[in-house]
C-alpha positions in Angstrom: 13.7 1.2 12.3 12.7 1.9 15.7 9.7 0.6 18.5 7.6 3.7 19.3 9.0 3.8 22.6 12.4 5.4 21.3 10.6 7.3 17.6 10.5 10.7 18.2 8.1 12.7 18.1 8.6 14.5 14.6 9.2 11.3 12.7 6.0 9.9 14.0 4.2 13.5 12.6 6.0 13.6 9.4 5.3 9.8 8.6 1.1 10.5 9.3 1.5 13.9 7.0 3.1 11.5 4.1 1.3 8.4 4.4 -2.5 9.6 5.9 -3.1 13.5 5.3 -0.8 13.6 2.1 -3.5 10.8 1.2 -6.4 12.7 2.8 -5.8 15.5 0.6 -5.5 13.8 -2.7 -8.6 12.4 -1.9 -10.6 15.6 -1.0 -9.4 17.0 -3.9 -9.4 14.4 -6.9 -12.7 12.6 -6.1 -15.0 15.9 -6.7 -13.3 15.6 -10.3 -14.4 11.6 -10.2 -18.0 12.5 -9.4 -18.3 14.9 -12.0 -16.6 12.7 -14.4 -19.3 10.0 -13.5 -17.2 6.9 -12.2 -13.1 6.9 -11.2 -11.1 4.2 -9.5 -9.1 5.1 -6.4 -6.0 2.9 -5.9 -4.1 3.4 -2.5 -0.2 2.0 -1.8 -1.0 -0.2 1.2 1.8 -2.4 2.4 1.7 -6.4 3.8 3.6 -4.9 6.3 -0.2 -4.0 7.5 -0.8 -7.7 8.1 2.8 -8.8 9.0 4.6 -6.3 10.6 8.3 -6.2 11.1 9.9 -5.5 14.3 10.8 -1.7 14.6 7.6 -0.9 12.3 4.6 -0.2 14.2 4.5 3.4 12.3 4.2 2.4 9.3 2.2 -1.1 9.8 -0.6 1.1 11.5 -0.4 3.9 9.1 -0.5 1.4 5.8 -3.0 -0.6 8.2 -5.0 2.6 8.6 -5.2 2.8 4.4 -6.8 -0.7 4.3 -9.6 0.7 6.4 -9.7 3.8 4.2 -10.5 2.2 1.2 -13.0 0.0 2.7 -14.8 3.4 3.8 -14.2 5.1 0.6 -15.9 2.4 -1.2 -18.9 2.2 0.9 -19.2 6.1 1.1 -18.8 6.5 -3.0 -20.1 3.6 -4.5 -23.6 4.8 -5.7 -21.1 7.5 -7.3 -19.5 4.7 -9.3 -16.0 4.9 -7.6 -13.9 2.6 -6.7 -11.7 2.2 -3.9 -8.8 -0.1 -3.3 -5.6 -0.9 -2.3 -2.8 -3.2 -3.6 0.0 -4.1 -1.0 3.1 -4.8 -2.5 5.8 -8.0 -0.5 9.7 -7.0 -0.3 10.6 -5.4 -4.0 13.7 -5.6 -5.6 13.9 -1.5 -5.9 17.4 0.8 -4.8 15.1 1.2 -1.4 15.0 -2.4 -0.2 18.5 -3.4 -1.2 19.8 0.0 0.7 19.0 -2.5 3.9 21.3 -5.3 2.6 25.0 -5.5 2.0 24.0 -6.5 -1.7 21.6 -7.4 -3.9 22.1 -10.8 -3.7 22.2 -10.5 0.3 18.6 -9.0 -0.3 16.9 -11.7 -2.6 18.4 -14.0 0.2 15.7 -12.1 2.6 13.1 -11.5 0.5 10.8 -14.0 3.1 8.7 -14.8 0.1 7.5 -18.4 -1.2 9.2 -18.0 -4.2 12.5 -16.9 -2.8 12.7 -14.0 -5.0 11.9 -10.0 -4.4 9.2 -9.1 -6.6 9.9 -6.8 -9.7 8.4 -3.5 -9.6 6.8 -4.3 -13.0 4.5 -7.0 -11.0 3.6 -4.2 -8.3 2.8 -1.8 -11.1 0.3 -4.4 -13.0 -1.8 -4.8 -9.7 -2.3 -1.4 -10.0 -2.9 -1.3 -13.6 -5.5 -3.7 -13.2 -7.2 -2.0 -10.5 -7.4 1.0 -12.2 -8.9 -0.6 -15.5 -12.2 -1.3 -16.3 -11.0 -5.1 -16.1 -11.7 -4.7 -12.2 -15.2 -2.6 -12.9 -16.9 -5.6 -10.4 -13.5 -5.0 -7.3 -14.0 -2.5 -4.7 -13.3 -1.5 -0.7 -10.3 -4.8 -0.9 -6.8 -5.0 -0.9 -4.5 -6.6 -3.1 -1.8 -8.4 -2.2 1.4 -8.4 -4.4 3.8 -10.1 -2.1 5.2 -13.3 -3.6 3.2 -15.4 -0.5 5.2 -13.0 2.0 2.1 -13.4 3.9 1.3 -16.8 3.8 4.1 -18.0 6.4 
């Protein structure tokens, strides 16, 4: 993790091609399909990082910052198309990716910085999505949901 001021260049580039224009172009490409199917539901993987940032993280806080305001447009652009458009934010997940930053597992669910003192499972991120995909959130659209154990909260 690095401040912008010592990221190079490329890393910058290749993190906007995965987390914007890799998203860009799923987008252009898969909502045609929704229109013509009569409704879809688009679900974006924002972060809370986008509302609490870490030190060394200003890449990837504005690019999963810049999917909050995505969705918000997407779902004001496509609505009378009956799409939806939203994003879930998952808190620190007990996954091989978070505990690669720890000494050990345990170490990690030490830092997890949530109110329950736990990492969430990635069962609990994948039911967010689930549910934002289903026809049990026909009436949620253009919002973000957070999955982050009250990461956010202190």
């Amino acid at each position: 993790y690095l401040p912008v001021t010592d990221l190079p260049l490329e890393e910058w580039q290749y993190s906007i091609d995965v987390n914007l224009t890799g998203t860009f172009l799923l987008l252009k490409h898969s909502i045609p399909l929704m229109v013509s199917g009569g409704n879809g539901s688009i679900v974006l993987l924002a972060s809370q990082l986008a509302i609490t940032p870490k030190p060394g993280r200003a890449w990837y806080a504005s690019q999963k910052g810049a999917l909050l305001s995505l969705v918000k447009a997407l779902a004001v652009d496509h609505a009378s198309q009956n799409i939806r458009a939203n994003t879930i934010s998952p808190g620190p997940t007990a996954d091989e990716r978070f505990f690669s930053q720890w000494s050990s597992e345990e170490e990690a669910h030490k830092n997890a910085s949530t109110l329950f003192g736990r990492l969430g499972n990635p069962e609990e991120m994948a039911a967010g999505a689930v549910f934002l995909a289903s026809d049990e959130s026909s009436f949620v659209t253009g919002t973000d949901l957070l999955i982050d154990g009250g990461y956010t909260a202190v």
